[in-house]
N, C-alpha and C positions, 0 to 999 in steps of 0.2 A: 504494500500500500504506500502512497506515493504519501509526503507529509509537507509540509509546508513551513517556514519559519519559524511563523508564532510554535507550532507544535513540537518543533524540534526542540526548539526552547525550554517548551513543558516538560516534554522527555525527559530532558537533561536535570531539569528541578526533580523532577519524580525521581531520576536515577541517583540522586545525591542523596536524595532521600533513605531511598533504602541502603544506599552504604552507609549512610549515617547510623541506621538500627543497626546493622552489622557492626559496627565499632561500636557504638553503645553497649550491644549486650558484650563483647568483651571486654570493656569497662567494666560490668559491673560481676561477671564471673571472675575475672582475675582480682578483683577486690579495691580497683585501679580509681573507685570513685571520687575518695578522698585524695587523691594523688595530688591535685591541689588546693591547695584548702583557701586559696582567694581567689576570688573572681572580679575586673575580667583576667587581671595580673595573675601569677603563677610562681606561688612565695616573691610575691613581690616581684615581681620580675616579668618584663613584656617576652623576651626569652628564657624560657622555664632552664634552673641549674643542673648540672650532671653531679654534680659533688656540694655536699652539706656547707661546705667551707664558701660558696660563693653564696651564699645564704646573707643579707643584711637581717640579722633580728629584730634589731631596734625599731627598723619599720615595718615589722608586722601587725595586721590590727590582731594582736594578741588581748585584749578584750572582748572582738569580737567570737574569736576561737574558743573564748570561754563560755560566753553566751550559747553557742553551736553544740557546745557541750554539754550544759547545761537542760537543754530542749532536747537532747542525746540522751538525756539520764545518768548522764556521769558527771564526779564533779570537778567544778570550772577550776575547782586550786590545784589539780593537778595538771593544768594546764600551763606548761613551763615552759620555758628557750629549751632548756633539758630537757621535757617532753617529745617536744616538736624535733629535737635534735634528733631525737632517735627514733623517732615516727618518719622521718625523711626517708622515703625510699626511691630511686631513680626511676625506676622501670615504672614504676606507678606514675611517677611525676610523668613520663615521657610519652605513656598511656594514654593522661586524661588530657594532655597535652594535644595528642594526637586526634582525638575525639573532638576536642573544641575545632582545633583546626581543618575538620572532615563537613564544620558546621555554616563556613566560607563560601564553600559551591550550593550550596543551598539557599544560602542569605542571592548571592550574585544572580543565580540562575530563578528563582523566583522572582528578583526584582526585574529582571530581563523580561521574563514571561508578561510581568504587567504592563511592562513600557510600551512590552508588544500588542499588547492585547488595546492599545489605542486604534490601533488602525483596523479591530475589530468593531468598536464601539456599533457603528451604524447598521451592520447586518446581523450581528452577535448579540446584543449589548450585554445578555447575560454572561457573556465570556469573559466581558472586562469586568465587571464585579465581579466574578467567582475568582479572577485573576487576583483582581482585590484583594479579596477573603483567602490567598491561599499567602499573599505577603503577611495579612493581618497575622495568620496563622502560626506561620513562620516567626515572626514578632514576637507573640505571643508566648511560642514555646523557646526563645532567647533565653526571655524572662526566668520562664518555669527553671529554664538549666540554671539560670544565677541561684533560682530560689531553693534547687537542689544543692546546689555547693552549701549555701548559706545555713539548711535548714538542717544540715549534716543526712543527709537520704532519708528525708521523711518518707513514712511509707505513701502517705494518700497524695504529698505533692509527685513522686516518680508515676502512680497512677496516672495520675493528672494528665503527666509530661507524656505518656503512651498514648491516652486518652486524643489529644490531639494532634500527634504526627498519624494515629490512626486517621483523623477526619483530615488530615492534610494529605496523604497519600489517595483517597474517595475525592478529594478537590481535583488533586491534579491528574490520577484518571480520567475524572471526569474533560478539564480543558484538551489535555490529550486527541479523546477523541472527537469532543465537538468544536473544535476550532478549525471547523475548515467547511465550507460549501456544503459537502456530501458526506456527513456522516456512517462510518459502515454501520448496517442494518446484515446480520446474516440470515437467509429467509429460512423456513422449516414449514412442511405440508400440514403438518396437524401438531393438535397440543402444547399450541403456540403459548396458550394462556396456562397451562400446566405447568410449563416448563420454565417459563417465567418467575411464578409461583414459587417453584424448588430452587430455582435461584436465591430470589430473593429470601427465603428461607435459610438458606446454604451462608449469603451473606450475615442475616442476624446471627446465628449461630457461630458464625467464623468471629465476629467483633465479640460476642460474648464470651468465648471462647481466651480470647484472645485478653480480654481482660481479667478475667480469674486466672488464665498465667500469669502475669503482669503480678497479681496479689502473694501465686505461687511462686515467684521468682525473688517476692521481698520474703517470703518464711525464709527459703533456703537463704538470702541472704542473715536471716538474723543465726540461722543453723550454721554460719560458716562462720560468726561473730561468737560461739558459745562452744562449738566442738574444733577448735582448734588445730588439735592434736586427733583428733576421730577420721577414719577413712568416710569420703561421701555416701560410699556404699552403705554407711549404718544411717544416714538419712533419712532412705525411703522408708524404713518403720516409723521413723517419728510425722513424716508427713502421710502417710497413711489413717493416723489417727484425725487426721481433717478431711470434715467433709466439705471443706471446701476443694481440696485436691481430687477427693472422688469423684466431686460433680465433674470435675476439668477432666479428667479420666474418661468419665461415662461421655459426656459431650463431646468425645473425639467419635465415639463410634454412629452419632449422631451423625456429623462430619460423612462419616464413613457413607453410611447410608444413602445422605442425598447426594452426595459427590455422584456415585455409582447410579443411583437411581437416573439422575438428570442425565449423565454421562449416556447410557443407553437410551434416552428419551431421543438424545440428539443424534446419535449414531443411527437409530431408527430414519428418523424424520427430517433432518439435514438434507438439502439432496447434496451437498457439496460436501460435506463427511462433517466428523469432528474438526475445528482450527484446530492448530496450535495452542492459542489462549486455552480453551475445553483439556486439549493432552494435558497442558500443563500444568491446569488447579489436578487432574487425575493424580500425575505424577507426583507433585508436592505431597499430596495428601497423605497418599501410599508410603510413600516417606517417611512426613510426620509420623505415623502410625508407628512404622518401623523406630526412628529416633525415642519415641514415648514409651514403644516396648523395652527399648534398651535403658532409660532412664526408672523407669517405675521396676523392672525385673533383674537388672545386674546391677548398674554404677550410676551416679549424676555426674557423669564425667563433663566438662567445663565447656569440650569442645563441641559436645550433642548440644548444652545449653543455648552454646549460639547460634549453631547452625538450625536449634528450634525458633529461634525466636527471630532472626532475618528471615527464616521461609514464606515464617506466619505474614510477617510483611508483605512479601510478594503474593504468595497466596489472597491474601485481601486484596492486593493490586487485581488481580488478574480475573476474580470472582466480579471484582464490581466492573470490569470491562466485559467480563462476560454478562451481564445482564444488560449491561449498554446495548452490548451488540444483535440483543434479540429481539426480536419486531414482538408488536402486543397481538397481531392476530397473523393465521395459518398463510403460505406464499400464496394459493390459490385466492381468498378473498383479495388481501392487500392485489393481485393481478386484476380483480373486478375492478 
């Protein structure tokens, strides 16, 4: 499919995107969160240090660090230059370092997307407010990252912070495909409005989904705060005791269901087969499935964690382009 400027642009914003969740979620399995502990600086420093020694302390808001603390539930008088000295870890610094800095093409390429989106204004116009709302978005979740550093990884604000690069990635899907003339439409002979349906079902589920991980990603985070010394593998007993990890469990094979279900609706009825986009939510899913069997049944190994949580990303990209791309009634009527 042939794409046009403005769209490329979009593209480009969406693909930043989802690299950005991929760096995110190894942020926060490597433990890489707090790697800097000021923002937008990095121990003070517009160039984050390799060595503790290039550290100025003095200018630290070392009050604030206490306060962070503080709202952490630990207390602020053990918040020292000595503290801090040996909380200094490079790799972590270098981490979150890299993570802010993955947050640049996203900032650039969103704002491109709206500039572009002017020369949409007249036959679009919703394209240039939805362009709007995907900088607002972008803005917005800046903020949230300051207010993660700040709040020392509150749990409801990292929700939050999920919460809206989810609605940010459904934005630029969306500009994506209607910025341009001729939106694809892929036709299907029957149970046009069925299939729609298990879409759009398949989406709820995938964002619901997607946020009880999000809640299941701060446990193990506080699990990796408390067992220290514990192999991950003795995790999965203690999160098993929530039923909120069950429900995210049970909710995959939901997943499962309508994937498969819609999958063959459109393999039926397509005359053009399954796209691409359709292979793809299949494949991802098949995946997950697999990834979650390996997490819930052997290890919470660090490196499934991310490759769970980037999937989910694209997986949501490519479910809400698949419901874009499907007409609301059968190819024979839309031919009347």
């Amino acid at each position: 499919m042939n794409t046009n400027f403005y769209q490329k642009l979009a593209i480009g914003a969406l693909v930043s995107v989802l690299l950005l969740i991929f760096v995110g979620a190894i942020v926060r399995v490597s433990g890489a969160g707090m790697g800097c502990p000021d923002w937008p600086t990095c121990w003070g420093l517009l160039i984050p240090p390799t060595h503790v020694e290039q550290v100025d302390f003095e200018k630290l808001p070392i009050e604030k660090f206490q306060k962070k603390a503080e709202r952490m539930g630990r207390d602020p008088n053990l918040i020292t230059e000595e503290s801090l000295r040996k909380e200094f870890n490079p790799r972590h610094v270098w981490t979150e370092f890299v993570n802010r800095m993955c947050s640049l093409p996203v900032g650039i390429f969103s704002l491109a997307t709206f500039i572009a989106s002017f020369w949409q204004r007249r036959e679009r116009p919703h394209i240039f407010w939805l362009s709007f709302s995907a900088l607002l978005l972008v803005l917005a979740n800046a903020i949230m990252g300051a207010r993660v550093v700040y709040s020392g990884l509150s749990p409801g604000v990292l929700t939050t912070h999920l919460a809206l690069a989810m609605l940010l990635i459904c934005v630029l899907v969306y500009c994506v495909w209607a910025g341009t003339s001729q939106p694809l439409k892929i036709p299907v002979k029957k149970d046009a409005f069925l299939t729609r349906f298990l879409i759009a079902a398949l989406l709820v589920t995938t964002i619901a989904e997607g946020i009880m991980g999000s809640q299941i990603r701060e446990m193990t985070d506080e699990l990796a705060k408390f067992h220290l010394n514990s192999p991950r593998s003795t995790w999965i007993g203690e999160l098993e005791n929530s039923s909120l990890y069950l429900i995210h469990r049970s909710f995959s094979w939901i997943i499962l269901l309508l994937t498969l279900w819609t999958f063959l609706l459109v393999k039926k009825n397509q005359p053009s087969g399954p796209s691409p986009t359709q292979y793809g939510v299949l494949g991802i899913v098949l995946f997950q499935m697999i990834l979650g069997l390996i997490m819930a049944q052997f290890h919470i190994y660090s490196w499934v964690q991310v490759l769970h949580v980037g999937l989910a990303a694209i997986l949501l990209a490519l479910i809400f382009r698949w419901l874009l791309t499907t007409p609301n009634k059968n190819a024979l009527l839309c031919e009347q």
